[in-house]
Backbone as a printed PyTorch tensor [residue, N CA C, xyz], in Angstrom:
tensor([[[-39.4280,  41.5300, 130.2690],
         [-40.1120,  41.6580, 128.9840],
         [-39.7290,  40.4760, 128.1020]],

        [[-40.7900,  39.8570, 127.7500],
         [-40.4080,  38.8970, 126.6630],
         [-39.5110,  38.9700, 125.3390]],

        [[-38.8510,  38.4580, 125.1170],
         [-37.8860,  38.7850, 123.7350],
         [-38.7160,  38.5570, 122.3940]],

        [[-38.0490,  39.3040, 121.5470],
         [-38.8110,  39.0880, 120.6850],
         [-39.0530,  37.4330, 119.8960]],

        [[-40.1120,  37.1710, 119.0900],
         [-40.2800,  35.9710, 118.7520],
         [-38.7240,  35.3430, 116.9240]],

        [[-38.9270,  34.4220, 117.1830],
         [-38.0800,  33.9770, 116.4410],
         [-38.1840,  34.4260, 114.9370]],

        [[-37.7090,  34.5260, 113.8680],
         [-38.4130,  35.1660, 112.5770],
         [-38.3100,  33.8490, 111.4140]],

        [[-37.5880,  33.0250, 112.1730],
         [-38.1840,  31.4720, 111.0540],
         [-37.9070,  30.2710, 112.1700]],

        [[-38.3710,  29.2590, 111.7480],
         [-38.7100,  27.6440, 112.3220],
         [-36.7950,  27.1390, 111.7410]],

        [[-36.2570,  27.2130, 113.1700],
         [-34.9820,  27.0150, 113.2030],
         [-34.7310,  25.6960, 113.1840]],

        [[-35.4060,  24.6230, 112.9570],
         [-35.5390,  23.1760, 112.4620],
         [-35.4400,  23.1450, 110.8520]],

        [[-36.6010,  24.0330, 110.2830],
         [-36.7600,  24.1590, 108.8750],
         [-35.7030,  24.4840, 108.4360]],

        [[-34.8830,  25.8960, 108.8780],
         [-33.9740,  26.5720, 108.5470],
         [-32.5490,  25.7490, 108.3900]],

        [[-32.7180,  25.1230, 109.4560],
         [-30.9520,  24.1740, 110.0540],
         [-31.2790,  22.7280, 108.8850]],

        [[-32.2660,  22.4220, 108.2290],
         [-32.6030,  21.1230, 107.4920],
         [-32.1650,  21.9760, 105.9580]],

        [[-32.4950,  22.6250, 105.9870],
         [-32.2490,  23.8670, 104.4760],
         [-30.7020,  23.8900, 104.5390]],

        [[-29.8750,  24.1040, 105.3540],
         [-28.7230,  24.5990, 105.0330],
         [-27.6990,  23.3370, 105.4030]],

        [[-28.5750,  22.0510, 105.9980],
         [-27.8660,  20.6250, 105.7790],
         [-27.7190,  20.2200, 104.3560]],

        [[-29.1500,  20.3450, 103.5360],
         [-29.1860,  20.1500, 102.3130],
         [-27.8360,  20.8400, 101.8810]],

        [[-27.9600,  22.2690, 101.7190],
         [-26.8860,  23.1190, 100.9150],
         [-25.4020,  22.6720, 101.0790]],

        [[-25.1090,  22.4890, 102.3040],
         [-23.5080,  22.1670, 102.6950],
         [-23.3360,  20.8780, 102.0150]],

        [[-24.2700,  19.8570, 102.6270],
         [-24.4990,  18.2990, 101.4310],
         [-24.4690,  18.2520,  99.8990]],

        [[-24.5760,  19.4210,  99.1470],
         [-24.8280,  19.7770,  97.8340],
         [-23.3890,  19.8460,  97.8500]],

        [[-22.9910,  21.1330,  98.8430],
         [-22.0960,  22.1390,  97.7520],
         [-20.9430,  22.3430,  98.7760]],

        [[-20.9180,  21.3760, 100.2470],
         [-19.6810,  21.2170, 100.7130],
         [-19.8920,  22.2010, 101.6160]],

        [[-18.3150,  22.7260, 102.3540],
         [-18.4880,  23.8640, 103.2640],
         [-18.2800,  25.1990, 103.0220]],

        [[-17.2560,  25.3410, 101.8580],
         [-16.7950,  26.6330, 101.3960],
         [-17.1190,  26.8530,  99.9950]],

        [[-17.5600,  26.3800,  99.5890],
         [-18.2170,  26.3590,  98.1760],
         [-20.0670,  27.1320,  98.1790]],

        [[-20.5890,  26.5750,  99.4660],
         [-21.8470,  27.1740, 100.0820],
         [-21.4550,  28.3430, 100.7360]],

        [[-21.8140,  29.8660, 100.3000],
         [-21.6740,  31.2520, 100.7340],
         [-22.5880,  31.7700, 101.6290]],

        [[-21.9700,  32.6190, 102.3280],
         [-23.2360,  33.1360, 103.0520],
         [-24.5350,  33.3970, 103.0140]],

        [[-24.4610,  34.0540, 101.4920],
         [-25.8260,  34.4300, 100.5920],
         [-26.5950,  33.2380,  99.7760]],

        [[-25.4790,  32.3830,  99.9890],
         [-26.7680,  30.7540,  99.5380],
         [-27.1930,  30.4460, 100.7760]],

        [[-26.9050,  30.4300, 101.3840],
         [-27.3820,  29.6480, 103.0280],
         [-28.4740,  30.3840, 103.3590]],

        [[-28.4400,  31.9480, 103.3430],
         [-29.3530,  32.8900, 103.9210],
         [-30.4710,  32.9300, 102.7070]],

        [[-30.3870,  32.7800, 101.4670],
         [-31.3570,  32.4290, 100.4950],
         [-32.0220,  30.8350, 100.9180]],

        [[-31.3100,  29.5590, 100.6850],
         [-31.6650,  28.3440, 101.4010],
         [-32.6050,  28.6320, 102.3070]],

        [[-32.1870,  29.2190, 103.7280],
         [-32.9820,  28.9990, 104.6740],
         [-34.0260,  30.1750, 105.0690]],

        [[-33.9420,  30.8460, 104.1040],
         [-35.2400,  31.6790, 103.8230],
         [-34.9800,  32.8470, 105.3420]],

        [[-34.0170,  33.3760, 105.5120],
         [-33.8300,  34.3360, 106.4730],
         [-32.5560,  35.4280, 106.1610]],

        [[-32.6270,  36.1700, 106.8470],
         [-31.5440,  37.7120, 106.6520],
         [-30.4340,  37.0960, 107.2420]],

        [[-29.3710,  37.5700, 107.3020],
         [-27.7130,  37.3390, 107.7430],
         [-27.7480,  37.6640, 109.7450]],

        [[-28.3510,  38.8620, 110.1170],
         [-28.6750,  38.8350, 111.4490],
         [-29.0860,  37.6990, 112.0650]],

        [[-30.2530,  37.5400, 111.2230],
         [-30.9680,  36.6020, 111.8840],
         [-30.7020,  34.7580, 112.0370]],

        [[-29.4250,  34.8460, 110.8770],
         [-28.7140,  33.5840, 110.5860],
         [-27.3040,  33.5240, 111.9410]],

        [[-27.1850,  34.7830, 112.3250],
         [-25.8450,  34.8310, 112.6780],
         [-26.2550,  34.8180, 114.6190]],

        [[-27.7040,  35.2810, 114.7940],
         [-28.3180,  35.7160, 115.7290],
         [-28.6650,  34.2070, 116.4860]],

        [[-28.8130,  32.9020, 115.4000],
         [-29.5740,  31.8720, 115.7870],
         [-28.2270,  30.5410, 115.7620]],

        [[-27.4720,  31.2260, 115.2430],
         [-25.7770,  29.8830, 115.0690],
         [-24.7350,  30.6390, 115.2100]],

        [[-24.7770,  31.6670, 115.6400],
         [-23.3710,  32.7130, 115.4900],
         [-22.3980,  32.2790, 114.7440]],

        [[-21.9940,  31.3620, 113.7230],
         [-21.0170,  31.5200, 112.4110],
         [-21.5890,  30.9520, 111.4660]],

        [[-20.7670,  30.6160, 110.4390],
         [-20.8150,  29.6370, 109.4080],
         [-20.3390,  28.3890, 109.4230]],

        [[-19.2240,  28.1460, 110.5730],
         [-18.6340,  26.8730, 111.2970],
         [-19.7410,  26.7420, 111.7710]],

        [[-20.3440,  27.0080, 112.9920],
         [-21.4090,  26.4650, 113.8800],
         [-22.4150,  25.7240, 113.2110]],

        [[-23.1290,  26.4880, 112.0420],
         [-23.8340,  26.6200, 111.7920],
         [-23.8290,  25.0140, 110.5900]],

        [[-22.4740,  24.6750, 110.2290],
         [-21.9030,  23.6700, 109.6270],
         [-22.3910,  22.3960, 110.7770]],

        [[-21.7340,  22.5370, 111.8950],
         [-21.4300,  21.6730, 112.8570],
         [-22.9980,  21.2230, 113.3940]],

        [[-23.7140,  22.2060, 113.6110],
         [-25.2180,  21.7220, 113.7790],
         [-25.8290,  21.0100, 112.5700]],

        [[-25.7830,  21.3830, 111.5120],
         [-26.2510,  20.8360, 110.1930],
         [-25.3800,  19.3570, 110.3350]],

        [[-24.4700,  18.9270, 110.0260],
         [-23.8840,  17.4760, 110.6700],
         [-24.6900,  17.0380, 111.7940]],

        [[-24.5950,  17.6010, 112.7670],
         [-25.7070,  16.8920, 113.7360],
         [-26.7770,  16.1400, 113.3420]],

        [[-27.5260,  17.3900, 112.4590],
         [-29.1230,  16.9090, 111.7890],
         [-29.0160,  16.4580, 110.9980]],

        [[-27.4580,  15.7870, 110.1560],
         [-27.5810,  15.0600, 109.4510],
         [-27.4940,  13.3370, 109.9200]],

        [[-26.7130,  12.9570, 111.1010],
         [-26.9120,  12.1720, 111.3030],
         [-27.6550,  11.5740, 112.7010]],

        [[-28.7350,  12.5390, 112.7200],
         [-29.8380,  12.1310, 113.5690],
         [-30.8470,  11.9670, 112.8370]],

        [[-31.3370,  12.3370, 111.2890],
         [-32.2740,  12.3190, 110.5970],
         [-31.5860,  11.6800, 109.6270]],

        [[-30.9510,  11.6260, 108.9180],
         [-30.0620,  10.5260, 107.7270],
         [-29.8300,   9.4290, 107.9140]],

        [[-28.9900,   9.1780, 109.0360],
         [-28.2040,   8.1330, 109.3560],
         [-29.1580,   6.7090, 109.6070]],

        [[-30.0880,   7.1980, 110.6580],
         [-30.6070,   5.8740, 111.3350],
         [-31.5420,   4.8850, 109.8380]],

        [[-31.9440,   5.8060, 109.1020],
         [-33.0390,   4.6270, 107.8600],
         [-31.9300,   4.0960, 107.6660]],

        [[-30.2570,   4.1780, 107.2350],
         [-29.5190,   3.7850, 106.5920],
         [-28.6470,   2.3010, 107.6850]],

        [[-27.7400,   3.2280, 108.7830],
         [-27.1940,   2.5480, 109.8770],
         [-28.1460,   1.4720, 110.6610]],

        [[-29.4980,   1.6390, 110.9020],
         [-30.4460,   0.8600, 111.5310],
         [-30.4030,  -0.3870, 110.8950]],

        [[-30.4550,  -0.6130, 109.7950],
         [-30.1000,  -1.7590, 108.8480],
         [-29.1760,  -2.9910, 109.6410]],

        [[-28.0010,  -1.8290, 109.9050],
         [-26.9310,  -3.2030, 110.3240],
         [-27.4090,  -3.7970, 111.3190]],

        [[-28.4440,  -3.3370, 112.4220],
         [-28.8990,  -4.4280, 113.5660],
         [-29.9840,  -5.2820, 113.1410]],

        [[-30.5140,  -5.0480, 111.8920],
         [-31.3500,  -5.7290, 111.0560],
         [-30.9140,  -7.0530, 111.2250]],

        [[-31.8090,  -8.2460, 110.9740],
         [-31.1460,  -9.6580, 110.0920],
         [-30.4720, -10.7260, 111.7120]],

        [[-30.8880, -12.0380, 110.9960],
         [-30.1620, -12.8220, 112.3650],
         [-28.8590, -12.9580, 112.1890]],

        [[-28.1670, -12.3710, 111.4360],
         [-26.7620, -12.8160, 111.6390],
         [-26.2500, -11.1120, 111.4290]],

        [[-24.4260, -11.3450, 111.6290],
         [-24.1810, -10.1230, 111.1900],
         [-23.3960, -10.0270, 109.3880]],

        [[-23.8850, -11.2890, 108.6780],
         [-23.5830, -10.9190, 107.4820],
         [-25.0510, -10.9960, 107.0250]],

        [[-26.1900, -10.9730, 107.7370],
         [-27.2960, -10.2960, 106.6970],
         [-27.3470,  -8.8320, 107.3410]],

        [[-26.9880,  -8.3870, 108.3790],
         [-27.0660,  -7.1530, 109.1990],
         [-25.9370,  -6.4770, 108.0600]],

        [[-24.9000,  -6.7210, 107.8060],
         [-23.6040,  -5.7610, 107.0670],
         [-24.5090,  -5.4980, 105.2840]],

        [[-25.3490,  -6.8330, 105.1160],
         [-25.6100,  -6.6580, 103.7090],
         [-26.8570,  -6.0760, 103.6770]],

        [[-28.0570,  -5.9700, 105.2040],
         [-28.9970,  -5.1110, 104.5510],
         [-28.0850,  -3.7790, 104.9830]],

        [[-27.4920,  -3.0450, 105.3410],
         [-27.0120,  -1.8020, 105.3110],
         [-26.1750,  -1.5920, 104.3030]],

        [[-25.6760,  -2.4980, 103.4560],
         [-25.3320,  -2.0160, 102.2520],
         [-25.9920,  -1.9310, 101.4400]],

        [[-26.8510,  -2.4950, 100.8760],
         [-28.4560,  -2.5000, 100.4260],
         [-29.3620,  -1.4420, 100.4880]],

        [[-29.1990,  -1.2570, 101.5240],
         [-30.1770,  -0.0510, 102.1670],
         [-29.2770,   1.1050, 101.6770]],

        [[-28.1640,   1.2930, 101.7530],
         [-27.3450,   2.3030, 101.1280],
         [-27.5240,   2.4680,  99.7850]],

        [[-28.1210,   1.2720,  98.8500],
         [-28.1890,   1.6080,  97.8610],
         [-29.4470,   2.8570,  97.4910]],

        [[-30.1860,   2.3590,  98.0760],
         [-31.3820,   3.4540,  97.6020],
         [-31.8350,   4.8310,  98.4110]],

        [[-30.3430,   4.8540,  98.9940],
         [-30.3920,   6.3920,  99.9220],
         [-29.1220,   6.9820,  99.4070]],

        [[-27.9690,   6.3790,  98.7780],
         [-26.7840,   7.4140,  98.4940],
         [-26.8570,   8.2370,  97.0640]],

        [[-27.7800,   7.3930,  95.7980],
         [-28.0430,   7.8720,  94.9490],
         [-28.8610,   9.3250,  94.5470]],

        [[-28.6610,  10.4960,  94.2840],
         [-29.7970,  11.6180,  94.3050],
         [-31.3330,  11.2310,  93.8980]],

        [[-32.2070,  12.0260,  94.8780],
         [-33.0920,  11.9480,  94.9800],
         [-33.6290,  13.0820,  94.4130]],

        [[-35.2650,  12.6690,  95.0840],
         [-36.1770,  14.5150,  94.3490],
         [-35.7980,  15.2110,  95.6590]],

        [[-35.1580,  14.3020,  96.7820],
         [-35.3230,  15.2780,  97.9030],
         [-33.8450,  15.3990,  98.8080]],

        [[-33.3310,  14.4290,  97.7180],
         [-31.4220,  14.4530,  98.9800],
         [-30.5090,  14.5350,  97.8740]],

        [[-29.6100,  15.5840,  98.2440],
         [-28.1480,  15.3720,  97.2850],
         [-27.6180,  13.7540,  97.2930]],

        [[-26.7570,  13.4420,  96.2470],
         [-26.3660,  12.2960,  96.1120],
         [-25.0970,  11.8580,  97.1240]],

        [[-24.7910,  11.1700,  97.6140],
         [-23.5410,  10.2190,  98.4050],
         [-24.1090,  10.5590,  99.4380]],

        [[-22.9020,  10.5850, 100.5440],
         [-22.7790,  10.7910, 101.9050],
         [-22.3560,  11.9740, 102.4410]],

        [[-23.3780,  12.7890, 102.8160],
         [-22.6270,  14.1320, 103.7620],
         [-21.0900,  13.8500, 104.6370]],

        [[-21.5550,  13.2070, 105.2270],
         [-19.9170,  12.5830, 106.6210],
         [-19.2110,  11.7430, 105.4430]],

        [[-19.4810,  11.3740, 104.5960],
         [-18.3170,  10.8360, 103.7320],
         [-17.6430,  11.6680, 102.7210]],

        [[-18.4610,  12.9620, 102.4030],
         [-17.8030,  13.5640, 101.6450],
         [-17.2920,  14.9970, 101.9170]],

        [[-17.6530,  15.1420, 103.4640],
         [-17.2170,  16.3290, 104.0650],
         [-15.6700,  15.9250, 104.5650]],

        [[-15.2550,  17.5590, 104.6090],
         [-13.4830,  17.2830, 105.2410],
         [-12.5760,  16.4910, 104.9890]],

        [[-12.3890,  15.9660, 103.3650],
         [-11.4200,  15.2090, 103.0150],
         [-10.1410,  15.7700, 102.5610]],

        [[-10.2770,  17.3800, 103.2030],
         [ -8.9030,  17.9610, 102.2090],
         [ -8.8770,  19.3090, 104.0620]],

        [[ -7.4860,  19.0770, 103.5600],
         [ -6.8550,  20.3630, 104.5370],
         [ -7.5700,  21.3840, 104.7860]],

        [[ -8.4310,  21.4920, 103.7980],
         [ -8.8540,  23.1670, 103.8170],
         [-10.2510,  23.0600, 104.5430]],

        [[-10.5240,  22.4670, 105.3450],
         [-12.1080,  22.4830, 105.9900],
         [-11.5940,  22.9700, 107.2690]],

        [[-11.8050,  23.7790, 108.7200],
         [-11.9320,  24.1420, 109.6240],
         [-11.8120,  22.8940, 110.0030]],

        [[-10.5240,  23.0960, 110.7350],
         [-10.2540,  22.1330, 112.6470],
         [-11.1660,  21.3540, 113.0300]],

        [[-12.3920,  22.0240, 113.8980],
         [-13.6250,  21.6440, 114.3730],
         [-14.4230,  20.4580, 113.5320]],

        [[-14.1890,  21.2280, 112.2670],
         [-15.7030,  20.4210, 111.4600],
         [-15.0190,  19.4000, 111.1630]],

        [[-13.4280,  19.0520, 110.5310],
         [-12.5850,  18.0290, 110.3870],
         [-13.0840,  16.9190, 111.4630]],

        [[-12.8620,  18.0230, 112.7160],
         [-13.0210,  16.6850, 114.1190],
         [-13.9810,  16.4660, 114.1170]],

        [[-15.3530,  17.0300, 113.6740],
         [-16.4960,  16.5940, 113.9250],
         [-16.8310,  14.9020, 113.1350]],

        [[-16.6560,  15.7490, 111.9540],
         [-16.5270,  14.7320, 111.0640],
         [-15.8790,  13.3080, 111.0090]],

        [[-14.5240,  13.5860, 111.2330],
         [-13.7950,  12.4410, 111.9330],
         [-14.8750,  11.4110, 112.5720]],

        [[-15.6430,  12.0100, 113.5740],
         [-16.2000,  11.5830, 114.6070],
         [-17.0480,  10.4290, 114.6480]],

        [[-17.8990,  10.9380, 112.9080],
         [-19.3590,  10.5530, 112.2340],
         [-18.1980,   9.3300, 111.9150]],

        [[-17.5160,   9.5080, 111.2610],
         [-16.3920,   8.1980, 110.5370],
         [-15.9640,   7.4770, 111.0180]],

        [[-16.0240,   7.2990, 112.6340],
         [-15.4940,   6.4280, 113.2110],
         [-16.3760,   5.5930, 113.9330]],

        [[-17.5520,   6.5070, 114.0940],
         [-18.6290,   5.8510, 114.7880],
         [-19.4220,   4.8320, 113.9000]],

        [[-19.4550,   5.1300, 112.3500],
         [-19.5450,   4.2070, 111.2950],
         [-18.4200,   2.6910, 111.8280]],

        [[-17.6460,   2.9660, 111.7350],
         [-16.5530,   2.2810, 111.7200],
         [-16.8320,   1.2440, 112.8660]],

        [[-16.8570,   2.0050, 114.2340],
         [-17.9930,   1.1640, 115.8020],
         [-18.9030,   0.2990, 115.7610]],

        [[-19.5530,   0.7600, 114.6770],
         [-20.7020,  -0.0660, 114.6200],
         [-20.7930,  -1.1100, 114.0380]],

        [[-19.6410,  -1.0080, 112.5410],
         [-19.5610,  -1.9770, 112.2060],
         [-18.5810,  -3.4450, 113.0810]],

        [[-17.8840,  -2.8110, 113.7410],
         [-16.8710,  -3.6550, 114.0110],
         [-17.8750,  -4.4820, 115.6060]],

        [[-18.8550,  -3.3970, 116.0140],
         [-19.5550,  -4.0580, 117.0840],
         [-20.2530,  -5.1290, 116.7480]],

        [[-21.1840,  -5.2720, 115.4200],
         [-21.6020,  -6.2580, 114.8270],
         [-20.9300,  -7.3960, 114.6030]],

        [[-19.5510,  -7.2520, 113.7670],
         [-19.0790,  -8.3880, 113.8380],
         [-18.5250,  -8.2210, 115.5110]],

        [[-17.9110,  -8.3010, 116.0440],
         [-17.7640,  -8.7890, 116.9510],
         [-18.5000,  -9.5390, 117.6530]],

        [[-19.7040,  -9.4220, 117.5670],
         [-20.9030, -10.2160, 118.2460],
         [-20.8440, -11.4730, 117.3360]],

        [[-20.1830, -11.4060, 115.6070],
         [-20.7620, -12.8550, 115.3260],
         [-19.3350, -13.6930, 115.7010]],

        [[-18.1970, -12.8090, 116.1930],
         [-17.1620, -13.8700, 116.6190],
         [-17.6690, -14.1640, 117.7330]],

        [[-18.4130, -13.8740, 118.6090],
         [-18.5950, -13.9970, 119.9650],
         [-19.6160, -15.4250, 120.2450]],

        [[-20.5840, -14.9960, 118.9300],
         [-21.9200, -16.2600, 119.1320],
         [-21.4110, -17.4120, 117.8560]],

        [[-19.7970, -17.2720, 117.4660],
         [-19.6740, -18.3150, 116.6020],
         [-20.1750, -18.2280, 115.3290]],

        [[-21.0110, -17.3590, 114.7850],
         [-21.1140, -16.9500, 113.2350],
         [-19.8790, -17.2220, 112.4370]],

        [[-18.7460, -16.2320, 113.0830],
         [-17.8560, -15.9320, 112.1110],
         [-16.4040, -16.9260, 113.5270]],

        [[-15.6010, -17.4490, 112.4450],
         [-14.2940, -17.9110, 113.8050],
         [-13.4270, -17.0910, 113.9640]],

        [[-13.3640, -17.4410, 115.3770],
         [-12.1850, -16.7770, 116.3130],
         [-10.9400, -16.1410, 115.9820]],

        [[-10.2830, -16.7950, 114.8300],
         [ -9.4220, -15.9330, 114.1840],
         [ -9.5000, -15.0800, 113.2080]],

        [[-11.0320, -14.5890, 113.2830],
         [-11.4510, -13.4730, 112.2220],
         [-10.8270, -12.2770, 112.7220]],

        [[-10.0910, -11.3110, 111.9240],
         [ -9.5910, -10.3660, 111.8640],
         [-10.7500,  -8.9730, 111.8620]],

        [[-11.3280,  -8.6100, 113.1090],
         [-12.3950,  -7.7010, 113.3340],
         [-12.0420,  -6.6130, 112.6790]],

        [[-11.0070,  -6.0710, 113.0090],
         [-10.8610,  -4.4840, 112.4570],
         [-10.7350,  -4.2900, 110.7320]],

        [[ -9.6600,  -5.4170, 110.3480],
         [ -9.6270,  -5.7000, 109.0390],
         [-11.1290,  -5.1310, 108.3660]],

        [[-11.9340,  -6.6230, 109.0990],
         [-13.4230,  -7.0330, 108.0370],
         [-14.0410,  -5.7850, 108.1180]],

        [[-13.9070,  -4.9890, 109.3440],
         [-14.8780,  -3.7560, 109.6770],
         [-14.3100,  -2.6460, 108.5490]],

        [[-13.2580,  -2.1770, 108.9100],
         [-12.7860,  -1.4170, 107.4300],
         [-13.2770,  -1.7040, 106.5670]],

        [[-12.8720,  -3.0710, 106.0550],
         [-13.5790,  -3.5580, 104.6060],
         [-14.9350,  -2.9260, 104.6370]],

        [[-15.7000,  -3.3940, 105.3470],
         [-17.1700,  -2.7120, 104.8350],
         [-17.3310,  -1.4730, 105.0980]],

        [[-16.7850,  -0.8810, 105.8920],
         [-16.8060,   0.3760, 106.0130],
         [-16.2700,   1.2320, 104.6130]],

        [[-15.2840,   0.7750, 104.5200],
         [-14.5040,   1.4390, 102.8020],
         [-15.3180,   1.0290, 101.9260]],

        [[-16.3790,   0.1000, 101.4690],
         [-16.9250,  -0.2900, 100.3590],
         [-18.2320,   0.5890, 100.7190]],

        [[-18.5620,   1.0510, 102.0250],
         [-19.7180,   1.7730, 102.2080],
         [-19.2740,   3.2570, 101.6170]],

        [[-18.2400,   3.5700, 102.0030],
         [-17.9670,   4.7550, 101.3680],
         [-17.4480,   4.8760,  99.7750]],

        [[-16.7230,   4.1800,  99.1120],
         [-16.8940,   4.2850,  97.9310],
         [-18.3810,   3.8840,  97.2090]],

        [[-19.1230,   3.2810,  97.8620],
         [-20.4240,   3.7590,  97.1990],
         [-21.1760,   4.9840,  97.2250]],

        [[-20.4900,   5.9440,  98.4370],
         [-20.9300,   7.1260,  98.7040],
         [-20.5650,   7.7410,  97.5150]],

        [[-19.0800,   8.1610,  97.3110],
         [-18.3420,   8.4430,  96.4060],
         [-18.9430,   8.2870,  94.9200]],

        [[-19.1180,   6.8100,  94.3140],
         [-19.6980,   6.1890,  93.1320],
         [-21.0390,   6.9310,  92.9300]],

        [[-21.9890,   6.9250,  94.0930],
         [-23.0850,   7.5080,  94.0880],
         [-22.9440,   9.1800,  93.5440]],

        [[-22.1530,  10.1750,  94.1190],
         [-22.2400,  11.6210,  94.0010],
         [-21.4630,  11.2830,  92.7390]],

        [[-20.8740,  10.7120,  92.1140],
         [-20.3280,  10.9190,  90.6940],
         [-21.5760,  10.1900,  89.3640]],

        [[-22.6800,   9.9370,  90.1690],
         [-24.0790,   8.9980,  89.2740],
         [-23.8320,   7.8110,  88.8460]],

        [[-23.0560,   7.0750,  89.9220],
         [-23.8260,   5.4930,  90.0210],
         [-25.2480,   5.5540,  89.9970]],

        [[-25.7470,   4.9880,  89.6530],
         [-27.2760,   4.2550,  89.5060],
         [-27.5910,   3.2970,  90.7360]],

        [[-28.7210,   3.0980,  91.3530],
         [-28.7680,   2.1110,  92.3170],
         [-28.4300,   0.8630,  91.9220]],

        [[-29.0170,   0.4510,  90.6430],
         [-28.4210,  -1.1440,  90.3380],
         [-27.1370,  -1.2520,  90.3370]],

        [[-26.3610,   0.1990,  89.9960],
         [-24.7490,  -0.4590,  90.0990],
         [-24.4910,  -0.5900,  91.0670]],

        [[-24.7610,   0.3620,  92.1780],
         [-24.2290,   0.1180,  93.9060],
         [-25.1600,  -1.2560,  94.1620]],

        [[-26.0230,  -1.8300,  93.8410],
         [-26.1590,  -3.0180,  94.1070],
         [-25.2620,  -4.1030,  93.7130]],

        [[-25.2070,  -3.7410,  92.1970],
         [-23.9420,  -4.6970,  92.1030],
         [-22.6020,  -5.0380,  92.8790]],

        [[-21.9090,  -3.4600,  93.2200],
         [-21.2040,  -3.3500,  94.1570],
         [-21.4960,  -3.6710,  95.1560]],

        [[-22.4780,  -3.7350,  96.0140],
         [-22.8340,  -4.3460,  97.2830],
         [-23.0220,  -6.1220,  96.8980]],

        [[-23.6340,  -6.6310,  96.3390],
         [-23.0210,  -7.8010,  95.9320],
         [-22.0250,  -8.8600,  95.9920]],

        [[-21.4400,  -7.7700,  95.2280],
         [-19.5350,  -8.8640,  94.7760],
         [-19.0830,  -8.0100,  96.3270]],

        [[-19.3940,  -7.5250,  97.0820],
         [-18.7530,  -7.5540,  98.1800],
         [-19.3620,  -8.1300,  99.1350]],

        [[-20.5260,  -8.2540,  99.5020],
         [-20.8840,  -9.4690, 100.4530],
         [-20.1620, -11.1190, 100.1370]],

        [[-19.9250, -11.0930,  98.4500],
         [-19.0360, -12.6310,  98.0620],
         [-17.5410, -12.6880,  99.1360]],

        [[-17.5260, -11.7930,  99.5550],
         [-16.1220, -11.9360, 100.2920],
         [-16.1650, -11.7070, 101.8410]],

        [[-17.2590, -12.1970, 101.9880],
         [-17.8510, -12.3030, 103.7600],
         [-16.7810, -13.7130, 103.8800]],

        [[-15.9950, -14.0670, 105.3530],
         [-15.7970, -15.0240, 105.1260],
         [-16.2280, -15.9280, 105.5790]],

        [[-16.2900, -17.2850, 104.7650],
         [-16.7570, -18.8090, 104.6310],
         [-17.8620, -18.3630, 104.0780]],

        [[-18.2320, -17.7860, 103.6510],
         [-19.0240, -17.5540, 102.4420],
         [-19.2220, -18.2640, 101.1340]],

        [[-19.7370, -19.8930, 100.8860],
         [-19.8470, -20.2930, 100.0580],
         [-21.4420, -20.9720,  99.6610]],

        [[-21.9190, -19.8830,  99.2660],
         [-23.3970, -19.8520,  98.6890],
         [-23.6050, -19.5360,  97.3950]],

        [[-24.1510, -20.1760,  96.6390],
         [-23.8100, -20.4480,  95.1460],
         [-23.6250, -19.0800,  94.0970]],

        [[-24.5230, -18.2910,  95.1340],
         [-24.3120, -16.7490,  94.7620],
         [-23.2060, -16.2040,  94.8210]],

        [[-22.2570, -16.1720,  96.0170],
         [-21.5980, -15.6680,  96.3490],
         [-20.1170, -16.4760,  95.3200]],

        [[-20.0980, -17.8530,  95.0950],
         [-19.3510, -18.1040,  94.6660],
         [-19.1890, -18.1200,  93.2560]],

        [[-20.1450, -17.9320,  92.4750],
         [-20.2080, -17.2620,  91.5710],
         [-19.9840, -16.3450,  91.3980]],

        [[-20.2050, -15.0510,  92.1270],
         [-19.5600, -13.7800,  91.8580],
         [-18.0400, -13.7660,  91.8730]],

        [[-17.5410, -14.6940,  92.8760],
         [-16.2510, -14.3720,  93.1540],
         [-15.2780, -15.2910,  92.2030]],

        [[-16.1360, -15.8830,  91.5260],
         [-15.1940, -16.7520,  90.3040],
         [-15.2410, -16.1510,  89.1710]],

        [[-16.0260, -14.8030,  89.0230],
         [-16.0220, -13.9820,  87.8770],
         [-14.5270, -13.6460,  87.6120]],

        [[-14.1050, -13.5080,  86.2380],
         [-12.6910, -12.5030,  85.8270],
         [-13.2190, -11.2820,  86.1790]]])
């Protein structure tokens, strides 16, 4: 006998309660917001993710299979990898700020920064943060490789660097930076790409 049919569009539902956790974190979002959010009963929430961890851990998923790439796609952008690092900071500008349709910052940047988040979602998370971190450091590595950047460039260093300035714009953003300011901030930090002396760049960096 066929089972019965599903009682909501578990795409719709799992995109509803990415939003909510992105709003309002993991434990701050209650059972009864999630099951209001995604427009279904507690059975039927518990029937389709069996927890509120799970149900966390899938929502991360769909956040960075549907979030990530307009933003991360950027860095393979551009012939070099300091226009690739600066359109993804760029591009960050006009996705970390709130929208009519996305909470403000970074879900994976602002999830699990304190003891109190579940094991799992910590590691999940971790996960999203490091793979940020991969990507950047894969980029440059390619421009030490084709001679962009020289041989005694410090990869992991530079990769942090942009990686940490990507996330305090996350940060800047959920507290209402404005896009022009995270531009600014994206800016005076491309001035410190190194050998970076383009009249732009050296101007910024001769500012007090």
């Amino acid at each position: 006998m066929a089972g019965r049919p599903r009682e909501f569009d578990r795409e719709a539902a799992l995109e509803a309660a990415m939003f909510l956790f992105w709003r309002k974190g993991f434990e701050a979002a209650s059972m009864h917001d999630l099951c209001e959010a995604m427009g279904v009963r507690s059975p039927s929430l518990y029937a389709a993710f069996e927890s509120k961890e799970a149900l966390y851990l899938a929502a991360i998923e769909h956040y960075v299979l549907t979030q990530g790439p307009p933003v991360w796609d950027k860095l393979t952008e551009g012939k070099t990898a300091r226009a690739g690092v600066e359109n993804l900071l760029i591009g960050a500008t006009e996705t970390l700020p709130k929208s009519r349709t996305a909470p403000a910052g970074c879900m994976a940047v602002l999830g699990a920064v304190s003891d109190e988040w579940p094991a799992t979602i910590a590691r999940a998370i971790k996960k999203v943060r490091l793979d940020m971190l991969a990507n950047l450091r894969a980029r440059i590595e390619g421009a030490v490789a084709n001679g962009e950047l020289p041989a005694a460039t410090d990869i992991d260093a530079l990769s942090r660097f942009y990686l940490s300035v990507f996330q305090g714009m996350a940060i800047q953003a959920k507290d209402g930076a404005t896009p022009e300011e995270l531009r600014g901030a994206a800016k005076a930090a491309m001035a410190a790409w190194p050998g970076d002396r383009s009249p732009a760049s050296v101007s910024a960096a001769s500012r007090p």
